[in-house]
C-alpha positions as a printed NumPy array, in Angstrom:
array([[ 16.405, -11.988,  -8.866],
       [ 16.325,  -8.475, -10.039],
       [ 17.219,  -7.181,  -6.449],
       [ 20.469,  -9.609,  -6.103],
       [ 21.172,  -8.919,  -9.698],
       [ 20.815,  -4.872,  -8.727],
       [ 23.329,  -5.34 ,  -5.59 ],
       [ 25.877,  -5.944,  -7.883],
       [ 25.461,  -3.886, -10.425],
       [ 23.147,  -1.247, -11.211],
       [ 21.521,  -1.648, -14.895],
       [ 18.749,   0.221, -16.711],
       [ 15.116,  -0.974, -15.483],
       [ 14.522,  -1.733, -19.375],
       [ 17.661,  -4.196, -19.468],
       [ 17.519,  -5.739, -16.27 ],
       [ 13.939,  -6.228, -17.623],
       [ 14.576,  -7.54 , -20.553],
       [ 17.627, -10.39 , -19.277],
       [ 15.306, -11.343, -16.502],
       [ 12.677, -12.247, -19.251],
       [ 14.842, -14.649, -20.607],
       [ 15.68 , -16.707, -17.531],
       [ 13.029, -20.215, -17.348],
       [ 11.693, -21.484, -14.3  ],
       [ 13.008, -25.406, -13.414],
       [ 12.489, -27.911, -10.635],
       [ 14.444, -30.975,  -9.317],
       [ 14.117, -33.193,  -6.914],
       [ 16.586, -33.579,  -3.925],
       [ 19.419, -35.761,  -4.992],
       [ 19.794, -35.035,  -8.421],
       [ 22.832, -34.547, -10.23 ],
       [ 22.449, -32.057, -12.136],
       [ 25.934, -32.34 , -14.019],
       [ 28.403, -34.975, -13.94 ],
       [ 32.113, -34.883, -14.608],
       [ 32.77 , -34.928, -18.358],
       [ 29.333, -33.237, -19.08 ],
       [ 29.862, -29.458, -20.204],
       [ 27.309, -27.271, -18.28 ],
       [ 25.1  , -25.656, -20.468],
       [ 23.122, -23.478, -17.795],
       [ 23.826, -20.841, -15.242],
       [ 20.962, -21.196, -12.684],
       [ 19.758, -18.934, -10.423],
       [ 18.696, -20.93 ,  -7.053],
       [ 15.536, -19.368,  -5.77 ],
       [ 14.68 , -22.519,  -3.103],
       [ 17.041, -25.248,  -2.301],
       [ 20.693, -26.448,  -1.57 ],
       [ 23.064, -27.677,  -3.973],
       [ 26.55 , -29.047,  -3.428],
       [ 29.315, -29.212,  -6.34 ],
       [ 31.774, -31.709,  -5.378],
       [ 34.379, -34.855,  -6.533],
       [ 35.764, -37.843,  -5.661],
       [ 39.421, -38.591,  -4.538],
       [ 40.481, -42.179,  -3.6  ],
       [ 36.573, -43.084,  -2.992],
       [ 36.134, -39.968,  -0.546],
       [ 33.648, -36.995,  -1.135],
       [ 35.366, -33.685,  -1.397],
       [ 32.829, -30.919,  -1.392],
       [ 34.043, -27.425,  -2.89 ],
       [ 30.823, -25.277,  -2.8  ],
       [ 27.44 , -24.97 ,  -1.62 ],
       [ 24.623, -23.13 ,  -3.731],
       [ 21.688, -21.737,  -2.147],
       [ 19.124, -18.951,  -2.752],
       [ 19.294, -16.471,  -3.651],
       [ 22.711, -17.028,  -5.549],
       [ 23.842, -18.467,  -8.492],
       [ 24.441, -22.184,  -8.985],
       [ 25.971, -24.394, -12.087],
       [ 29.619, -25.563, -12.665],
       [ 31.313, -22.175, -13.573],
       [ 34.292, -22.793, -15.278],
       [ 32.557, -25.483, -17.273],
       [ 29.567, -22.998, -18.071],
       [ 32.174, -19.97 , -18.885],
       [ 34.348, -22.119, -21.399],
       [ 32.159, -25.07 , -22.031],
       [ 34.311, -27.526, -21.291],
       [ 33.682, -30.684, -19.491],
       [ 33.112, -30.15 , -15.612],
       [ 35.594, -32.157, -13.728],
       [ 33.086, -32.482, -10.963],
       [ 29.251, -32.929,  -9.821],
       [ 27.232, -30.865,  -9.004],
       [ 23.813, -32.181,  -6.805],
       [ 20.599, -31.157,  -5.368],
       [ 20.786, -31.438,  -1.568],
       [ 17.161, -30.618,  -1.305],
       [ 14.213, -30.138,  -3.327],
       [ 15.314, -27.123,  -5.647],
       [ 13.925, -24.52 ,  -7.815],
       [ 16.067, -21.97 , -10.431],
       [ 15.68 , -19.982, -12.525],
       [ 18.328, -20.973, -15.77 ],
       [ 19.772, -19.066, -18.641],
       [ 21.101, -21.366, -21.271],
       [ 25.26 , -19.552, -22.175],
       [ 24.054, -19.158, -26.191],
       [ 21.076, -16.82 , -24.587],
       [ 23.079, -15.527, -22.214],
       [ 26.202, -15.033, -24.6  ],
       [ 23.768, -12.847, -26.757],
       [ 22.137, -11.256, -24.083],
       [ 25.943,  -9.989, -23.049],
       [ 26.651,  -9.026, -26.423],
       [ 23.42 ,  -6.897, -27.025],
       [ 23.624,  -5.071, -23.516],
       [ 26.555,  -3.869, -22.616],
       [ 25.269,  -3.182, -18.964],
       [ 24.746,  -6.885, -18.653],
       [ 28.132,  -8.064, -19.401],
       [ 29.245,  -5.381, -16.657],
       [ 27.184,  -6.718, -14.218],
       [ 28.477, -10.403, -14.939],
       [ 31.793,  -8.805, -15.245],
       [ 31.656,  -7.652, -11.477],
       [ 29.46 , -11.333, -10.412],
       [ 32.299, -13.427, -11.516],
       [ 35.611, -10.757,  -9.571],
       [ 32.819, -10.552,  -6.487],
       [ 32.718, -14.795,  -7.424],
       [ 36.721, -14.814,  -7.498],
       [ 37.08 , -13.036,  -4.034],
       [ 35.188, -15.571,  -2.611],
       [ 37.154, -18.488,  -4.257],
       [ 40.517, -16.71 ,  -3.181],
       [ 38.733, -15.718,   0.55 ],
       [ 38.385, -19.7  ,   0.92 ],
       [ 41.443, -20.561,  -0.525],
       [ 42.934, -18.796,   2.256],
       [ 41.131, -19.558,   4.811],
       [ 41.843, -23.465,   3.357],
       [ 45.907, -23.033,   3.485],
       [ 46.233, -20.449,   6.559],
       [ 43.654, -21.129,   9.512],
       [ 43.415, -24.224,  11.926],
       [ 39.98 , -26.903,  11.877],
       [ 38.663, -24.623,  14.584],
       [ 39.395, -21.16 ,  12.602],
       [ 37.651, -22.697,   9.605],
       [ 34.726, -23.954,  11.249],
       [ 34.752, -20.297,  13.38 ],
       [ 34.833, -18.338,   9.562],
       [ 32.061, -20.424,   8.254],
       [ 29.48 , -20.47 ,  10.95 ],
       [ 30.087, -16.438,  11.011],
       [ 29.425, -16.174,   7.677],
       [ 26.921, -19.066,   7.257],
       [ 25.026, -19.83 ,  10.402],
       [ 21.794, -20.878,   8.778],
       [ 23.709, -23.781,   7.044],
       [ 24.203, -25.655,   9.931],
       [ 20.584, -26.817,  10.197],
       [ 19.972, -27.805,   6.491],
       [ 23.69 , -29.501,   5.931],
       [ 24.441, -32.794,   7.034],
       [ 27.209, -32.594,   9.222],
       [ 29.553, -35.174,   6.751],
       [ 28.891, -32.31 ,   4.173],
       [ 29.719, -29.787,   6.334],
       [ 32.831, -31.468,   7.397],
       [ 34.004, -32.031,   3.813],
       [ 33.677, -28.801,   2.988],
       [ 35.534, -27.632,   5.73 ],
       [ 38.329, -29.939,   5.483],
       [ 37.71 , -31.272,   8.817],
       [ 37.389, -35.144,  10.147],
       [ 33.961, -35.976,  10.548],
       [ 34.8  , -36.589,  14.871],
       [ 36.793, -33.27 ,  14.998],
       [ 33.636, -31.27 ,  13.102],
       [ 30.809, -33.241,  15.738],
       [ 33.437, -31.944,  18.51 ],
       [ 33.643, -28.536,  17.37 ],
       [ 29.693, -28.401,  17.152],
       [ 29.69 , -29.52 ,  20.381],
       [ 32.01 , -27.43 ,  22.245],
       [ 32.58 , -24.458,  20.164],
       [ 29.689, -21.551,  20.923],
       [ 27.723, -20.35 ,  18.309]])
């Protein structure tokens, strides 16, 4: 944690120390929901094994919107940030270990190290690049350019995520996606 948490921003060894010491190790099993919609996320977790997937339901169809894997963070962000109700779940894919940070401890954490709100200032625009790098790629490239993007960027998911997943997340029919697999090279 302290070396992802370093990549982002730099922060006295004493701070870093000191935040990291807060953080509790937790366990779930694969296939837990972890937080529902209308439940206000109280954690931001740090994924250190596993896969989770944060995703909602339109006209009885799974939409997926992310994928959380280590080492990242994982949670319902907006819900976490504002604590509000989430408008959508967020699941284990597979057996999965965190680290978590309740937002009281880390709210006081932010507010007694100045260096640490920094570095989660800088987390959440690196976060919002992402979101707005997707968003994009959502709105401006074909089924194939998507599917292109992701396996470029995340190769490694392709053997862990069930291909329906995958699919969702791409926006892509479940017989296009199995089509691309098959005839686009990786």
């Amino acid at each position: 944690m302290k070396e992802f948490l370093s990549a982002i921003h730099q922060v006295e060894e004493r701070i870093l120390e000191e935040y990291i010491s807060h953080w509790k190790a937790y366990e779930l099993p694969k296939k837990t929901i972890m937080t529902a919609p209308g439940e206000t996320e109280h954690f931001i977790y740090f994924v250190t094994k596993g896969i989770q997937k944060s995703y909602y339901f339109n006209s009885g169809k799974q939409h997926i919107i992310a994928f959380a894997y280590a080492p990242s963070f994982s949670g319902i962000p907006e819900s976490f940030f504002t604590q509000e109700p989430s408008r959508y779940f967020l699941e284990t894919i597979t057996d999965s270990q965190f680290l978590r940070l309740s937002f009281h401890q880390h709210q006081q954490l932010m507010q007694q190290y100045r260096p640490i709100e920094t570095l989660f200032r800088k987390a959440t625009e690196s976060f919002l690049v992402g979101v707005l790098q997707r968003q994009h790629e959502l709105m401006a490239f074909d089924m194939e350019a998507r599917f292109r993007a992701f396996v470029k960027r995340s190769p490694h998911l392709l053997g862990t995520i069930s291909q329906k997943d995958l699919a969702s997340y791409l926006r892509i029919d479940s017989t296009n996606f199995s089509k691309l697999i098959n005839r686009v090279r990786i």
